[in-house]
C-alpha positions in Angstrom: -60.6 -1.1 49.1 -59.0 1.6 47.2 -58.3 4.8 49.3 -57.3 7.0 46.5 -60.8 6.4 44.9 -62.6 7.3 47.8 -60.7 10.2 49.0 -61.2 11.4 45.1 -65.0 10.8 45.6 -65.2 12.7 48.8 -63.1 15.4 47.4 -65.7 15.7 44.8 -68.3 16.0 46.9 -66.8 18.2 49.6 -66.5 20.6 46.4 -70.0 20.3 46.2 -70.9 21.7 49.4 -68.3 24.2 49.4 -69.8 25.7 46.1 -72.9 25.1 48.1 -72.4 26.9 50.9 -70.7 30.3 49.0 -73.8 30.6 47.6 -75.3 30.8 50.5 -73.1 32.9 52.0 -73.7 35.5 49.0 -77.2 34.9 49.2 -77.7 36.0 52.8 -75.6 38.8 52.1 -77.6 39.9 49.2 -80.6 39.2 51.0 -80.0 41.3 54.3 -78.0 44.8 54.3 -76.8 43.8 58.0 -73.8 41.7 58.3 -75.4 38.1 58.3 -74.5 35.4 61.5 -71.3 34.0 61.8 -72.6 30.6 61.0 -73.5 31.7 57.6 -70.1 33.9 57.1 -68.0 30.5 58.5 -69.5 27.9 57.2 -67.7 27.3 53.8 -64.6 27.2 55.9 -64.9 23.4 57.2 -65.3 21.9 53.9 -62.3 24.2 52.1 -60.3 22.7 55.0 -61.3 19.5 54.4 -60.8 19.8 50.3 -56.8 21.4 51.7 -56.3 18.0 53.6 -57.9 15.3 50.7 -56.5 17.5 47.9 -52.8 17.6 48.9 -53.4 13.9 49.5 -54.2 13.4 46.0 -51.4 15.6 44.9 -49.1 13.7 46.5 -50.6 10.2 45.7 -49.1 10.0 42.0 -45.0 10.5 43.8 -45.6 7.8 46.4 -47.1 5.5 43.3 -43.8 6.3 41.5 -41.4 5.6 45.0 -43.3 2.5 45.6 -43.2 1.3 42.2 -39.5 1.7 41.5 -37.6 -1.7 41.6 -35.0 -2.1 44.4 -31.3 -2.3 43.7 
């Protein structure tokens, strides 16, 4: 199984329902003049964490390629 595919698939999605739930967020805002539940205001915050963790992943996976690749002397 290749982990760097998935992790790149799930990043992909997670971007999804961050983008998702901004909307949302700006939606409910629009929608009502009061300040809208915490749910709504926090709720992007779980995926953007999530994107943090799988995205410096995938920054980092291309280095480790290049350390694990490099004949040994």
């Amino acid at each position: 199984m290749n982990w760097g595919h998935s992790i790149r698939q799930g990043h992909r999605w997670l971007s999804i329902v961050f983008t998702l739930t901004v909307i949302a967020n700006f939606a409910a805002r629009a929608m009502d003049r009061a300040e809208p539940s915490p749910w709504i205001t926090y709720s992007p915050l779980p995926p953007l964490f999530l994107m943090l963790v799988s995205g410096l992943y995938l920054f980092a996976l291309p280095y480790t390629a290049k350390r694990r690749s490099r004949p040994r002397a």
